[in-house]
C-alpha positions as MATLAB code, in Angstrom:
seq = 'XXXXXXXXXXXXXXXXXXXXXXXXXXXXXXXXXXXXXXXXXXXXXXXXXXXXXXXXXXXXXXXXXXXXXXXXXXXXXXXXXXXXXXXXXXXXXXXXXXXXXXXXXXXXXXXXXXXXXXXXXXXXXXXXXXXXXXXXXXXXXXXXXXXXXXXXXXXXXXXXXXXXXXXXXXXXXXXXXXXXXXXXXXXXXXXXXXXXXXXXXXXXXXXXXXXXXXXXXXXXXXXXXXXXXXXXXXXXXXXXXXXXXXXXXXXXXXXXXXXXXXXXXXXXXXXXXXXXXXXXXXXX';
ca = [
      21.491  -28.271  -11.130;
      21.711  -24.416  -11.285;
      19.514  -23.665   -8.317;
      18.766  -24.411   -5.033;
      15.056  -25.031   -4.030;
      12.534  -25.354   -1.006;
       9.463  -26.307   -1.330;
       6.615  -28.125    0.364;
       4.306  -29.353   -2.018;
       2.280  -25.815   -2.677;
       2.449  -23.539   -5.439;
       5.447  -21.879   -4.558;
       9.131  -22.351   -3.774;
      12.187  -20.901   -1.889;
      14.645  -20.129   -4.587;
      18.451  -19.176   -3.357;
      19.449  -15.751   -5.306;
      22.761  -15.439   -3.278;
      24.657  -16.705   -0.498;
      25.392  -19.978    1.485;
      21.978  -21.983    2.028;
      23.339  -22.941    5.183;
      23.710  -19.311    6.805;
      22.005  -18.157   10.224;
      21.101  -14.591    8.113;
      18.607  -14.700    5.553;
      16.246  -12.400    3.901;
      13.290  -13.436    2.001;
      11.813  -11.648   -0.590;
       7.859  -11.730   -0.909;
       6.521  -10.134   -4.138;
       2.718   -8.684   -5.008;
      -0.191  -11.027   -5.936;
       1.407  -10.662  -10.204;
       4.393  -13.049   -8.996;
       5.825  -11.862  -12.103;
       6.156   -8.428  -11.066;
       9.818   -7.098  -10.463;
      10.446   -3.487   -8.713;
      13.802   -1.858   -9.478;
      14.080   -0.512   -5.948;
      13.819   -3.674   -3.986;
      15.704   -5.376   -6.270;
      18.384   -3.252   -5.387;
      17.787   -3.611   -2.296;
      17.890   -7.298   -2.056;
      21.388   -6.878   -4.279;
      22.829   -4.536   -1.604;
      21.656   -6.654    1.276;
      23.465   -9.592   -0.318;
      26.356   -7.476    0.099;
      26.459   -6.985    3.337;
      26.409  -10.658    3.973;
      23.136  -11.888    4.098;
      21.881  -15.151    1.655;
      18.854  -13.567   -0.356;
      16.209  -15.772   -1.490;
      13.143  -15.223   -3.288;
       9.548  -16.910   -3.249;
       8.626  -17.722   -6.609;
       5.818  -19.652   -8.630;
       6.137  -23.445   -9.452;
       6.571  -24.057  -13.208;
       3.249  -24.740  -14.490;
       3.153  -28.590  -15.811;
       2.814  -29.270  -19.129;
      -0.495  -29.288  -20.582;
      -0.715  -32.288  -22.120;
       0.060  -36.245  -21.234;
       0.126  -34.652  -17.563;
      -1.038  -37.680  -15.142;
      -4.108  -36.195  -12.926;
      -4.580  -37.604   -9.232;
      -8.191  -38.796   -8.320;
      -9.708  -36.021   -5.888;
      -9.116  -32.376   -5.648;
      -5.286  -31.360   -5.798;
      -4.275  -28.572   -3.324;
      -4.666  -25.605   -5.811;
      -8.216  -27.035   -6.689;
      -9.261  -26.699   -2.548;
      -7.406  -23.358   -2.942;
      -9.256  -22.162   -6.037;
     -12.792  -23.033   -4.115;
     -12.369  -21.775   -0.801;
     -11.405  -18.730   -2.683;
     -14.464  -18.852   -4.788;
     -16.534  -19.679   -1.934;
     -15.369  -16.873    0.154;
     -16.291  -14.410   -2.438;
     -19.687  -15.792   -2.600;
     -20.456  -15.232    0.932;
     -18.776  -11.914    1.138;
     -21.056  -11.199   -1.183;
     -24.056  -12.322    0.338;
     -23.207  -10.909    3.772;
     -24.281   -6.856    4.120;
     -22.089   -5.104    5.939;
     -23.459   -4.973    8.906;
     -20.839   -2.415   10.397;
     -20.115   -0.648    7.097;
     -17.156   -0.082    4.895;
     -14.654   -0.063    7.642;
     -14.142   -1.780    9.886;
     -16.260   -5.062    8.914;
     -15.694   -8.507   10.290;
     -16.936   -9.902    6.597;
     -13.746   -8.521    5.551;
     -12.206  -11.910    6.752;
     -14.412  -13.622    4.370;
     -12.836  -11.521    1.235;
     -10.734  -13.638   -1.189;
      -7.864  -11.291   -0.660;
      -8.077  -12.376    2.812;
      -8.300  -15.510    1.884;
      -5.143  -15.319   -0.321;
      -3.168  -13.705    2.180;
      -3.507  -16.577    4.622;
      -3.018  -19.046    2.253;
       0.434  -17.752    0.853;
       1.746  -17.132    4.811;
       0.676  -20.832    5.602;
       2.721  -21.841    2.093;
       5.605  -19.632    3.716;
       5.400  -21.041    7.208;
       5.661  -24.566    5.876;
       8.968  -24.027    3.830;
      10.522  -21.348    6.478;
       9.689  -24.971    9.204;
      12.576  -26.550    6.899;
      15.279  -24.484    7.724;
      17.324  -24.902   11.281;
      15.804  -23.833   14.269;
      18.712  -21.353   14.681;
      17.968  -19.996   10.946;
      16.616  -16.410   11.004;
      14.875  -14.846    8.002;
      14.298  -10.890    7.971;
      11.258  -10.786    4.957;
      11.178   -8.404    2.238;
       8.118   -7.599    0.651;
       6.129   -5.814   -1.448;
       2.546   -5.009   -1.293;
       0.849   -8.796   -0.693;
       4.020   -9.667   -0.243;
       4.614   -7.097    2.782;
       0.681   -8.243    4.290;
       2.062  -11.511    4.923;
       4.839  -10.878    6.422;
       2.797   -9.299    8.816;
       0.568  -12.322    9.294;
       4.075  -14.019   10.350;
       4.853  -12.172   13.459;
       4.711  -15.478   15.551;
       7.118  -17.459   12.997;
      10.071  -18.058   15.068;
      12.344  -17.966   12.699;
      10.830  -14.662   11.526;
      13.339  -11.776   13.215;
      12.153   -8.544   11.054;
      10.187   -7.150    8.030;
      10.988   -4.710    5.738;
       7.909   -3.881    3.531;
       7.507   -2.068    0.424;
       3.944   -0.657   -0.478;
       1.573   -2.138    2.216;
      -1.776   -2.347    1.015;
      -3.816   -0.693    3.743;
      -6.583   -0.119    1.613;
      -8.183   -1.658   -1.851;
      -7.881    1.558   -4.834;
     -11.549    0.405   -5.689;
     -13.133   -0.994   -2.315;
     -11.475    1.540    0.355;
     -10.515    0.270    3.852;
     -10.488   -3.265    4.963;
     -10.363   -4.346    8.961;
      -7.682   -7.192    8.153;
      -5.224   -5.428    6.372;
      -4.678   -2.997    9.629;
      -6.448   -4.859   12.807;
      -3.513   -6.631   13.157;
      -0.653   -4.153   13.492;
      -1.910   -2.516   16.706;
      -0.440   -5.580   18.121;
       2.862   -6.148   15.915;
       5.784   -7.591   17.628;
       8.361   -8.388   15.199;
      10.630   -4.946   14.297;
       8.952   -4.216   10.921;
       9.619   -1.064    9.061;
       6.929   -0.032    6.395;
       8.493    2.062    3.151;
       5.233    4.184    1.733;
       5.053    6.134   -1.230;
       3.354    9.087   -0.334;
       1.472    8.707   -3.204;
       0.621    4.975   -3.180;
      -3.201    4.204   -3.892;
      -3.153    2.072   -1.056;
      -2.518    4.044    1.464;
      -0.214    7.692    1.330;
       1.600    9.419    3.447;
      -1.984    9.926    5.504;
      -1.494    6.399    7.169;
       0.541    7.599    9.552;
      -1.881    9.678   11.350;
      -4.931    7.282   10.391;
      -4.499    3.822   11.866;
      -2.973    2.778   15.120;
      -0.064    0.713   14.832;
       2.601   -1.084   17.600;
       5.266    0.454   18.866;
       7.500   -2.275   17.017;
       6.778   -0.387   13.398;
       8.296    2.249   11.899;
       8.047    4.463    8.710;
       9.636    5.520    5.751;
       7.310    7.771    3.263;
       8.794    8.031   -0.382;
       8.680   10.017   -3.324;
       7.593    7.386   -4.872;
       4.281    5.366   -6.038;
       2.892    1.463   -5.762;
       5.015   -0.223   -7.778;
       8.632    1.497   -6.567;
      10.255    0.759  -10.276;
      11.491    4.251  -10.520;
      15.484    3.980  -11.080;
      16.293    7.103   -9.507;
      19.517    6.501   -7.556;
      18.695    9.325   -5.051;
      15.987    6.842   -3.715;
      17.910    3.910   -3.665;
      20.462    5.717   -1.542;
      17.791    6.804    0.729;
      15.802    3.250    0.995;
      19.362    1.663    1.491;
      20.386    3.901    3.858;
      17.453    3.918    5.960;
      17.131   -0.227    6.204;
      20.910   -0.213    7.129;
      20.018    1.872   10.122;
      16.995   -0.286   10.451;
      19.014   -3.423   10.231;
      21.810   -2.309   12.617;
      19.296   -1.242   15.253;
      17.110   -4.638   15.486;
      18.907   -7.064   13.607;
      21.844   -7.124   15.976;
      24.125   -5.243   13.259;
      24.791   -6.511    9.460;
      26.234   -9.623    9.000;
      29.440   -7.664    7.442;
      29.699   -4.142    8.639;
      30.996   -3.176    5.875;
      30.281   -3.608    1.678;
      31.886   -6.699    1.553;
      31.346   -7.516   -2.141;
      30.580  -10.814   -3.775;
      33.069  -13.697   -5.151;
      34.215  -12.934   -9.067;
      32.770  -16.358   -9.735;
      29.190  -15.432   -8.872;
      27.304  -13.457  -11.311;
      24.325  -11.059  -10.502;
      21.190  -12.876  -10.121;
      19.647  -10.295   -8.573;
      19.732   -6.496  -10.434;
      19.165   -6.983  -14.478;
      18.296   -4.253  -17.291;
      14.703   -2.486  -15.580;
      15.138   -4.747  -12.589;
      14.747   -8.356  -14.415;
      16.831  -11.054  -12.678;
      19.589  -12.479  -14.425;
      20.264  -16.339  -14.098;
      21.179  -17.954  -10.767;
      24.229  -20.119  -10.491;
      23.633  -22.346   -7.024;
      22.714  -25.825   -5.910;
      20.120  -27.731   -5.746;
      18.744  -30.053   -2.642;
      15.660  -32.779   -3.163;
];
């Protein structure tokens, strides 16, 4: 086998990019609602974070089965009950004024994004239950990808968050209570890195919504999707979640730039941020 897979039954798997499956320090990487969206920067970032010791896995879509001569269970399959509780939601949200306006608005919790959210931190939860109670992952995300993480402050095996992008607000629909309600009352160290001119949400967040003690921030040059390949910005993103790392994280697993083995190529930087292939194992 040439990879090394987690999964619970859902629409996604854990896929490990890097480093020993078995390892107490692990970082997760998250991406946006398009799965298939890479970013340069955190890319790097993940590369560089494999090099100081952690393993570096990735949450990724399931292969979609073939199309045809597929056998079909009897009932609804789980991305079926998915697919109408988000279509459901949407209708009510619909239905249901606003009582309290644009923001805040408890229908908000009703929205399919919502409704998405939850659903991909419950698919999360399940696989992260897998891994040894001594295990701890610090997430990496980016945009959805850094809204769940939030959503997983009471994971145990959750000890930090690093997120790229957070969506505080939709472009098109404006503020939303459950994308910021939450992080009054964050506990896990989580450090947000915001373009100051991201659509949702600028360097105006800061100054705009309450947040816990437990976050910090880092406001880029930089927009939503972070693919510039400026290596100024990489230096400063790296820097910045080194100090972040070495502050709550109890130090880097190597405290130095410790390299990889010869014999494993880079999975996880390719030409304009593409992954290359993996070489690991693979576990039923």
């Amino acid at each position: 086998m040439d990879r090394l897979v987690v999964s619970h039954g859902g629409e996604c798997h854990l896929r490990l990019l890097a480093g020993n499956a078995d390892g107490l320090r692990n970082v997760l990487v998250v991406g946006r609602s398009n799965r298939s969206f890479r970013s340069i920067q955190i890319d790097r970032l993940a590369a560089q974070m494999r090099d100081w010791g952690f393993a570096v896995w990735r949450l990724e879509p399931r292969p979609m089965p073939p199309k045809e001569g597929a056998a079909i269970s009897p009932g609804f399959r789980g991305s079926d009950r998915r697919s109408m509780r988000t279509a459901m939601s949407g209708a009510v949200s619909g239905c249901i004024p606003k009582v309290f306006g644009c923001y805040p608005s408890w229908t908000d919790y009703l929205s399919p994004s919502y409704v998405q959210a939850i659903e991909r931190r419950n698919e999360v939860q399940s696989m992260l239950d897998q891994f040894p109670v001594s295990a701890r992952f610090l997430l990496l995300g980016h945009s959805m990808g850094a809204r769940v993480g939030t959503y997983l402050d009471r994971q145990s095996r959750v000890s930090g968050h690093v997120g790229f992008g957070y969506p505080f607000q939709h472009p098109e629909e404006g503020p939303a209570l459950s994308r910021v309600h939450h992080l009054r009352k964050l506990k896990v160290p989580t450090l947000i890195i915001q373009g100051r001119n991201d659509a949702y949400g600028g360097k105006e967040v800061a100054r705009k919504y309450r947040f816990s003690p437990s976050i910090s921030f880092l406001f880029v040059e930089d927009d939503h999707s972070y693919n510039s390949a400026c290596s100024d910005l990489t230096r400063q993103i790296t820097t910045r979640v080194g100090t972040f790392i070495a502050d709550t994280q109890g130090g880097l697993p190597c405290e130095h730039s410790c390299g990889r083995p010869d014999d494993q190529p880079d999975q996880l930087v390719g030409k304009e941020g593409k992954s290359k292939s993996c070489r690991t194992l693979a576990v039923s």
